[in-house]
C-alpha positions in Angstrom: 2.0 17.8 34.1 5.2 15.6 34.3 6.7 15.5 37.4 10.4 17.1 38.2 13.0 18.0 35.3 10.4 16.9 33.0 7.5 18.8 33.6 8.4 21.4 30.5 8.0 18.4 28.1 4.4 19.0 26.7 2.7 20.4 23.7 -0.5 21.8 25.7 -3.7 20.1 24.1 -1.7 18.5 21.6 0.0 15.6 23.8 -3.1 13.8 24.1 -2.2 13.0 20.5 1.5 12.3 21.0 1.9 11.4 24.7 5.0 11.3 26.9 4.6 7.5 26.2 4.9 7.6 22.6 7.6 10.3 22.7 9.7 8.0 25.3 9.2 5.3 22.6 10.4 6.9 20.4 13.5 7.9 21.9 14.2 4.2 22.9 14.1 2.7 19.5 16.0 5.4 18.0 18.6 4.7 20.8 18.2 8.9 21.7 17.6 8.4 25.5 20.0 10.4 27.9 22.5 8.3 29.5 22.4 9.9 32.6 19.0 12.5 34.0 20.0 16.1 33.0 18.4 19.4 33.1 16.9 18.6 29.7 16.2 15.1 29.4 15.7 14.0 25.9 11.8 14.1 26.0 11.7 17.9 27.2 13.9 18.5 24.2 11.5 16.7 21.3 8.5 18.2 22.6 10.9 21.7 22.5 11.4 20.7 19.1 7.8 20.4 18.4 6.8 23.2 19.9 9.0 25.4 18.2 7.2 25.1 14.9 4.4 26.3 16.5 6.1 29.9 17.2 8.4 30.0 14.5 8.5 33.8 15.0 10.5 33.3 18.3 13.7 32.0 19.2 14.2 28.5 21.2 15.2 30.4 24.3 11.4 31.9 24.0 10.0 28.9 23.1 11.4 27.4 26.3 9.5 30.4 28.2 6.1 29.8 26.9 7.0 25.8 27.5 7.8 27.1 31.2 5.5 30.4 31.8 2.4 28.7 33.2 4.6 25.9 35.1 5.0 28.9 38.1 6.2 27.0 41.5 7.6 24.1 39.9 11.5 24.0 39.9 12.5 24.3 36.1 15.5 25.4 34.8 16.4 28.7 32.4 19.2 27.2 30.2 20.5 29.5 27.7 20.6 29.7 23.9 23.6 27.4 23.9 22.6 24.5 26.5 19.6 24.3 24.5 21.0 23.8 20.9 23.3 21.2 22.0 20.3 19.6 23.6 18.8 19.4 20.4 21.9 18.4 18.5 22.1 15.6 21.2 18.7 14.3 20.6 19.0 14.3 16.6 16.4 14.3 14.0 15.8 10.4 14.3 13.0 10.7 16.6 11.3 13.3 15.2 11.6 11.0 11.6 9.7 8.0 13.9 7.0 10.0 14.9 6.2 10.7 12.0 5.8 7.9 10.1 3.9 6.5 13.4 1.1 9.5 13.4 0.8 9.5 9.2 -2.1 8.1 7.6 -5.2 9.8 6.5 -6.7 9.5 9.8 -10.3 9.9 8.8 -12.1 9.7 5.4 -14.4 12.2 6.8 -17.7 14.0 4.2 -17.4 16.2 1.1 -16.5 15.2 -2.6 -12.4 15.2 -2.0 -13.1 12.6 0.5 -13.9 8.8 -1.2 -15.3 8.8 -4.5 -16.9 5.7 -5.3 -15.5 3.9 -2.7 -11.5 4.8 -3.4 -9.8 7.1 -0.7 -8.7 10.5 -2.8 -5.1 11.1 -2.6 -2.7 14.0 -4.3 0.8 13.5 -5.0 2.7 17.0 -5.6 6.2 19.2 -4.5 7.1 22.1 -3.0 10.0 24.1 -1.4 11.5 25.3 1.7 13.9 27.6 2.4 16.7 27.1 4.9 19.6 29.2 6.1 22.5 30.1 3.9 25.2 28.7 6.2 28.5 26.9 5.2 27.1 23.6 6.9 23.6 24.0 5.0 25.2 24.4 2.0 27.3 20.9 1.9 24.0 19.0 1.0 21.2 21.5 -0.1 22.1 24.5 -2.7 21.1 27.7 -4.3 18.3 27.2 -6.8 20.3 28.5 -10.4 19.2 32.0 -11.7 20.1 34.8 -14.0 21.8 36.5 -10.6 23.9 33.4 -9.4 21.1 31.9 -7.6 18.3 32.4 -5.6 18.9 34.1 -2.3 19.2 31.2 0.0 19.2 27.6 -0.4 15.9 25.3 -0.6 14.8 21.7 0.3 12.0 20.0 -2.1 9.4 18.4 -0.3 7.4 16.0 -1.7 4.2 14.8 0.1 1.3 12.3 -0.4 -2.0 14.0 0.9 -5.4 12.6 1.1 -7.5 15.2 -0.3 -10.6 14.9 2.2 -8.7 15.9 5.8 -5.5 17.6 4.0 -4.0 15.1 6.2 0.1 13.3 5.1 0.1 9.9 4.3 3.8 10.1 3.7 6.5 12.5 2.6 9.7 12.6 1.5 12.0 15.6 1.1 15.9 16.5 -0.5 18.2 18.9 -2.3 16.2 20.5 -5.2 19.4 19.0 -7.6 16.9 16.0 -7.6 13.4 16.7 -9.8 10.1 16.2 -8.2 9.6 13.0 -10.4 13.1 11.4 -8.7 11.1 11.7 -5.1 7.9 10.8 -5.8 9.0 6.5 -6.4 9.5 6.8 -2.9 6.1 7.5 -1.8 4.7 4.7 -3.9 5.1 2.1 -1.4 2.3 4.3 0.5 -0.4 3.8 -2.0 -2.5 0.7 -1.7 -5.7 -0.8 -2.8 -8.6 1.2 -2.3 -6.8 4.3 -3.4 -7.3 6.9 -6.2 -4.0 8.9 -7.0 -4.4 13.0 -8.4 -1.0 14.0 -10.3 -0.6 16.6 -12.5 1.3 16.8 -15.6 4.7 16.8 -14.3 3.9 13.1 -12.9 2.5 11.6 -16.2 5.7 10.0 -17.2 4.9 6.4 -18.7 6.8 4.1 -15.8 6.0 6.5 -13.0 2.2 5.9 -13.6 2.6 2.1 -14.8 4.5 1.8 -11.1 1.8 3.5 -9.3 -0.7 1.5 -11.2 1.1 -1.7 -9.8 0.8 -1.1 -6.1 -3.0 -1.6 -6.6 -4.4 2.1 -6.5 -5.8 4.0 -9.1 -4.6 6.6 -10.8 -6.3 9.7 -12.5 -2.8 12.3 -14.2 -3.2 14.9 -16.2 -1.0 14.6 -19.5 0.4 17.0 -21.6 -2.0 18.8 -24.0 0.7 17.7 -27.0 1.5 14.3 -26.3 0.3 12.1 -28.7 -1.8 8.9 -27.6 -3.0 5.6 -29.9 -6.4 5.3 -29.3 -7.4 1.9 -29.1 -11.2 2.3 -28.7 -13.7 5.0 -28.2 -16.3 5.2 -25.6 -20.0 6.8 -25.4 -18.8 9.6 -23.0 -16.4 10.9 -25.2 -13.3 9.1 -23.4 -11.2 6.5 -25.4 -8.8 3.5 -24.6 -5.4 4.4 -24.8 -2.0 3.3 -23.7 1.1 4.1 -21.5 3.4 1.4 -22.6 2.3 -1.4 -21.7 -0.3 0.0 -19.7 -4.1 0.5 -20.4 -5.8 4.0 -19.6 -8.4 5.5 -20.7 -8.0 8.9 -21.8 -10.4 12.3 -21.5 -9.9 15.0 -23.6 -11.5 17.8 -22.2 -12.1 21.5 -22.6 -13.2 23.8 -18.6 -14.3 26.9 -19.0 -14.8 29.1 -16.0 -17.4 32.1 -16.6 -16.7 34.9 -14.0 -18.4 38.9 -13.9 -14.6 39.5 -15.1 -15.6 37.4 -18.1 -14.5 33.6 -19.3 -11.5 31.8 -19.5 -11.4 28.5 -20.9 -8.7 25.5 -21.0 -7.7 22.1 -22.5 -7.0 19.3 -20.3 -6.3 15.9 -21.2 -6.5 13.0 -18.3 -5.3 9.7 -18.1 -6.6 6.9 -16.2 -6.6 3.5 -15.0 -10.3 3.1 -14.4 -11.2 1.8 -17.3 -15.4 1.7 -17.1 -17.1 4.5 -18.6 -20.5 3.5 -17.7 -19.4 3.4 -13.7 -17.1 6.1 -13.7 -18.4 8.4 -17.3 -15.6 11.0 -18.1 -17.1 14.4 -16.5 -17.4 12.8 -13.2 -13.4 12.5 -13.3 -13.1 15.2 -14.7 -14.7 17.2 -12.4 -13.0 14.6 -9.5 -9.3 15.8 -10.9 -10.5 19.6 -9.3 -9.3 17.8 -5.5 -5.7 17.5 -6.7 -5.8 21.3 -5.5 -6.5 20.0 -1.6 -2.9 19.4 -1.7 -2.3 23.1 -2.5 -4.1 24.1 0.8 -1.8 21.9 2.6 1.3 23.3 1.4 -0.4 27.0 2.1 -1.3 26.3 5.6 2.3 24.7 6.1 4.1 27.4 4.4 2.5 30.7 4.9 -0.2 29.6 8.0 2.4 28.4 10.7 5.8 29.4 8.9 4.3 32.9 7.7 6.9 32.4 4.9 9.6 32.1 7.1 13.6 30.7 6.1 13.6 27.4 8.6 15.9 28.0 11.5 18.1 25.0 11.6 21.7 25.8 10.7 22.9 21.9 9.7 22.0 19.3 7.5 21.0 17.1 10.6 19.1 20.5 12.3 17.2 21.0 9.0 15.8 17.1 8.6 15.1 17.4 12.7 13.1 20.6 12.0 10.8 19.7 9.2 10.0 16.5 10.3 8.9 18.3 13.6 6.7 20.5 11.3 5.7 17.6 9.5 4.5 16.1 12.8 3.0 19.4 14.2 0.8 19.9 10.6 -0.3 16.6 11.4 -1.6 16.8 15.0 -3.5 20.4 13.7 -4.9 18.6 11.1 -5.9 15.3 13.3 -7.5 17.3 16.2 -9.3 18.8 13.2 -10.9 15.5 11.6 -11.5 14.3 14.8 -13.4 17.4 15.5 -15.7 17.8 12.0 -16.1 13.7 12.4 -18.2 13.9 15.6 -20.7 16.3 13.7 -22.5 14.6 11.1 -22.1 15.8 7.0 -19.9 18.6 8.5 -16.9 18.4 5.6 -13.3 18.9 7.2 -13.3 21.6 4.4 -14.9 23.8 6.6 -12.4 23.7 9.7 -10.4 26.4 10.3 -6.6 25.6 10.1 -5.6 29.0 11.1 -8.0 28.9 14.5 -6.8 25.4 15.2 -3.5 26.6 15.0 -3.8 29.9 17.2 -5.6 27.8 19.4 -2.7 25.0 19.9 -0.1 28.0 20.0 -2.6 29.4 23.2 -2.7 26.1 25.2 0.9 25.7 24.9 1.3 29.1 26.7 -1.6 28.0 28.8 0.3 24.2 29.3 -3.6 23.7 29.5 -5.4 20.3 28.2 -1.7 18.0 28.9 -3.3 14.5 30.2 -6.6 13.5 29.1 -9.4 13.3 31.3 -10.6 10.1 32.2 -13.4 10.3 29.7 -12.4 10.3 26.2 -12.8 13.8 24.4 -12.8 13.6 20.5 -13.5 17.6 20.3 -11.0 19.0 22.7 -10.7 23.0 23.2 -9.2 23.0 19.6 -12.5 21.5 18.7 -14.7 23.2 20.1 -12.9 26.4 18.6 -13.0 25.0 15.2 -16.7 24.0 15.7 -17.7 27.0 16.6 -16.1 29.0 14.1 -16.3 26.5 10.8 -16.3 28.2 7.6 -19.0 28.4 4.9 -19.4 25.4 2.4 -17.1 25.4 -0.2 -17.9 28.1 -2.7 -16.5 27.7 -6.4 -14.5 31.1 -6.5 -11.0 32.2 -8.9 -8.3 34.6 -8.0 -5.2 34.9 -10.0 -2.2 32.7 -9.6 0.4 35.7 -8.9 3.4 36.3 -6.8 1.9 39.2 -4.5 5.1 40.2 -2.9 7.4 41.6 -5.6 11.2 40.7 -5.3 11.7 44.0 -6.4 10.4 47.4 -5.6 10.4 48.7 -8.9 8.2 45.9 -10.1 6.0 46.9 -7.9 5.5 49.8 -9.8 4.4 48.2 -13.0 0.5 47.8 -14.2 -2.1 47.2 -11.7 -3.2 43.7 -11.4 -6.3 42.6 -10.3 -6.3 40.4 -7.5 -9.5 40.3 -7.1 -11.3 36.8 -5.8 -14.9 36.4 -8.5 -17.9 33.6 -7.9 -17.4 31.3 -10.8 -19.1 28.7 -13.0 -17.9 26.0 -14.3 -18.7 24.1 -18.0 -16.9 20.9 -19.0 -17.0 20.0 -22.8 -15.5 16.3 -23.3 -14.2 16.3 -26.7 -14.3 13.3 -28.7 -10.9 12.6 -30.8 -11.1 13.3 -34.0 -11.0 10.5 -36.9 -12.8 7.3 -37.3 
C-alpha cells in the first residue's frame, strides 16, 4: 500500500492498470494537486472517485469504508459525508477527463469475427443515455427529455461512444445535453478513426457529409441506409451489390433481405448498406453483410455499463461539474474491466474476448477493492491477474446465434403490466441472407 494519509488511494487489483504514478500525473497537468498535504490528498480522492462506480449501490461515505476496511492498524481517517464531497469538488472532473483519454484505445485486437476483418480493426459508432439527478444545478445544462406528461422523470446526458467491436473496449467518447442529436456528437469522435479501421453505423449515421467525413480520415465505413432512400446506381456487380453515390462520394451499395428462422417461426427484414469498400471480388456483399451483425458489440457495452455496474441506477452527482467527474470515472472504470479482460483471453490462444465474463470481472474488482488485495505488482509481470484467472476459469460458451425480443421489461406503469402476455422467451436461430439485385437494366 501507500504509505501515511495516502494509503486509502487504491483500486485493489485494478491499480496495476492506473498506478499512483499515472494518477499523480494526472493531477499535475491538470493543475489538481493539493496545495498543502491534507487528510485527503488529491490522489486518495480520484481513486475514491473511481472506486465509487464500482459500488454505485452505496454512498461515498461507504465507499470510503470498503477503501479503508482491510487497511486495519494503519492510521486513516473517517471524514464525513461533507469533508468528502468537497474533496471531490476540490479535485474536479479534469483529471478524471485525462485518464481517460490516456487508458482509451482498443487495447488488443484479440480472436473472433468482431475482431479485424480482413485486416481493418472493427469499430461501432452508436448513442445512448444516462440519467442524472433532478436537481436545480443539474438542470442549468442537461434537461427533461419532452413527453406527453411534461417530460421524462429526470433529466438525461447522451453519450456517444466509439467501440471496437472485438474487446468492447472505448476508443473515444463524447457525451452532452440530449438538446443535441446523436448525429451533432458523433463529428467529434472522427478524429479517432484512422487508417486501418472499418466503421459500423446504423441508419441514424447515414447522412451524406457525416459518412463522406468519416470516409476522409482514412477508415472505412460500412452504414446501414434507410430502406427508402433513393440511390443512382452507377454500376452493378456479380454479387448483387452496385456502385452508388453519397454526394460526391463513391459506395457501393447492398440491398439485402435477413431472415431469421426460429421454433417460434421466421421473421424476415430488408436492409440496405453502404460502403466505401469498393471490391466485390475481395470483399463479396454477404460477407459485409453478415460483418454489419458486430455493430451490436456496441450494445453489450452499453448493457454492461448501464445495467451490469450501474444496475440502472440515476448517477449520483448533483452538478454539472460532479456529473462530467462521475461518468468519466465510469468511463475509466469500464475500461480497466474490460482491459484486465483482453489481457486475460489474449494469453490463451483462439479464446475470443466474447467469452469473458464482464459481470465476474466486475464482482471480482468490486472483491479486491474490499480485500485492498493485488495494489503493487509483483516483480514479475502478471498479464492474468486474480480478475483473470476468474474470468478464465469461468468463460462463457462460444457465441451461439440466439433472438429475444427487443421490449422494455419493466413497465412504467402497473397497469401495463397487466396487458397481453409477451413472450420473452430467448430461441436458437438461423440465419439466411438473400442479396437482392436492383431492379432495371
Amino acid at each position: 500500500m501507500a504509505g501515511g494519509r495516502f494509503a486509502p488511494g487504491h483500486l485493489g487489483e485494478l491499480t496495476q492498470l492506473v498506478p499512483f504514478e499515472m494518477v499523480d500525473a494526472a493531477l499535475s497537468a491538470t493543475r489538481a494537486v493539493q496545495s498543502r498535504l491534507r487528510d485527503l490528498p488529491s490522489r486518495v480522492v480520484v481513486y475514491m472517485v473511481l472506486a465509487a462506480c464500482l459500488f454505485p449501490e452505496t454512498g461515498y461515505p461507504g465507499v470510503w469504508r470498503k477503501l479503508t476496511g482491510a487497511l486495519a492498524g494503519l492510521p486513516v481517517v473517517a471524514p464525513s459525508a461533507s469533508a468528502l464531497a468537497q474533496a471531490r469538488r476540490r479535485v474536479g472532473s479534469k483529471p478524471l477527463r485525462w485518464l481517460f483519454d490516456l487508458l482509451r484505445g482498443p487495447v488488443a485486437t484479440g480472436h473472433g469475427p468482431g475482431a479485424c476483418w480482413h485486416g481493418l480493426l472493427v469499430v461501432a459508432l452508436d448513442g445512448t443515455v444516462l440519467t442524472v439527478p433532478d436537481t436545480p444545478a443539474v438542470m442549468t445544462r442537461f434537461t427533461k427529455q419532452a413527453g406527453n406528461h411534461g417530460g421524462t422523470g429526470y433529466p438525461q446526458v447522451r453519450l456517444l461512444a466509439l467501440v471496437a467491436c472485438g474487446t468492447r473496449t472505448l476508443i473515444d467518447a463524447v457525451f452532452g445535453p440530449t438538446t443535441a442529436g446523436e448525429t451533432t456528437y458523433a463529428p467529434r469522435l472522427l478524429p479517432s478513426l484512422r487508417p486501418g479501421m472499418i466503421l459500423l453505423a446504423d441508419r441514424n449515421f447515414g447522412a451524406q457529409k457525416l459518412v463522406a467525413d468519416s470516409a476522409a480520415t482514412g477508415a472505412e465505413v460500412l452504414v446501414r441506409l434507410k430502406n427508402g432512400r433513393r440511390m443512382p446506381v452507377l454500376a452493378r456487380y456479380r454479387d448483387g451489390s452496385y456502385l452508388s453515390a453519397l454526394g460526391g462520394l463513391r459506395v457501393r451499395v447492398i440491398d439485402c433481405e435477413i431472415t431469421i428462422t426460429t421454433t417460434a417461426g421466421k421473421h424476415t427484414g430488408l436492409y440496405r448498406l453502404a460502403t466505401t469498400l469498393l471490391d466485390h471480388h475481395r470483399h463479396p456483399a454477404a460477407a459485409l453483410t453478415t460483418l454489419y451483425h458486430q455493430r451490436w458489440e456496441i450494445e453489450t457495452a452499453y448493457l454492461e455499463l448501464k445495467s451490469t455496474i450501474l444496475g440502472g441506477r440515476v448517477l449520483r452527482a448533483r452538478t454539472p461539474d460532479g456529473i462530467d467527474q462521475e461518468i468519466y470515472a465510469l468511463l475509466v472504470v469500464y475500461q480497466l474491466l474490460r482491459t484486465a479482460m483482453a489481457d486475460a483471453t489474449s494469453t490463451r490462444d483462439g479464446t475470443d474476448p466474447d467469452r469473458a465474463s464482464f459481470s465476474i470481472a466486475w464482482q471480482t474488482a468490486r472483491d479486491l477493492v474490499i480485500q485492498a488485495a493485488g495494489v503493487i505488482a509483483d516483480t514479475v509481470i502478471d498479464l492474468v491477474g486474480t480478475i483473470g484467472l476468474h474470468v478464465l476459469a469461468n468463460l462463457l460458451p462460444a457465441r451461439r446465434l440466439r433472438v429475444s425480443p427487443r421490449i422494455v421489461k419493466r413497465a412504467i406503469s402497473k397497469y401495463q403490466a397487466r396487458g397481453p402476455r409477451i413472450d420473452r422467451t430467448s430461441y436458437k436461430a438461423t440465419t439466411g441472407i438473400n442479396i437482392l439485385a436492383p431492379a432495371g437494366p
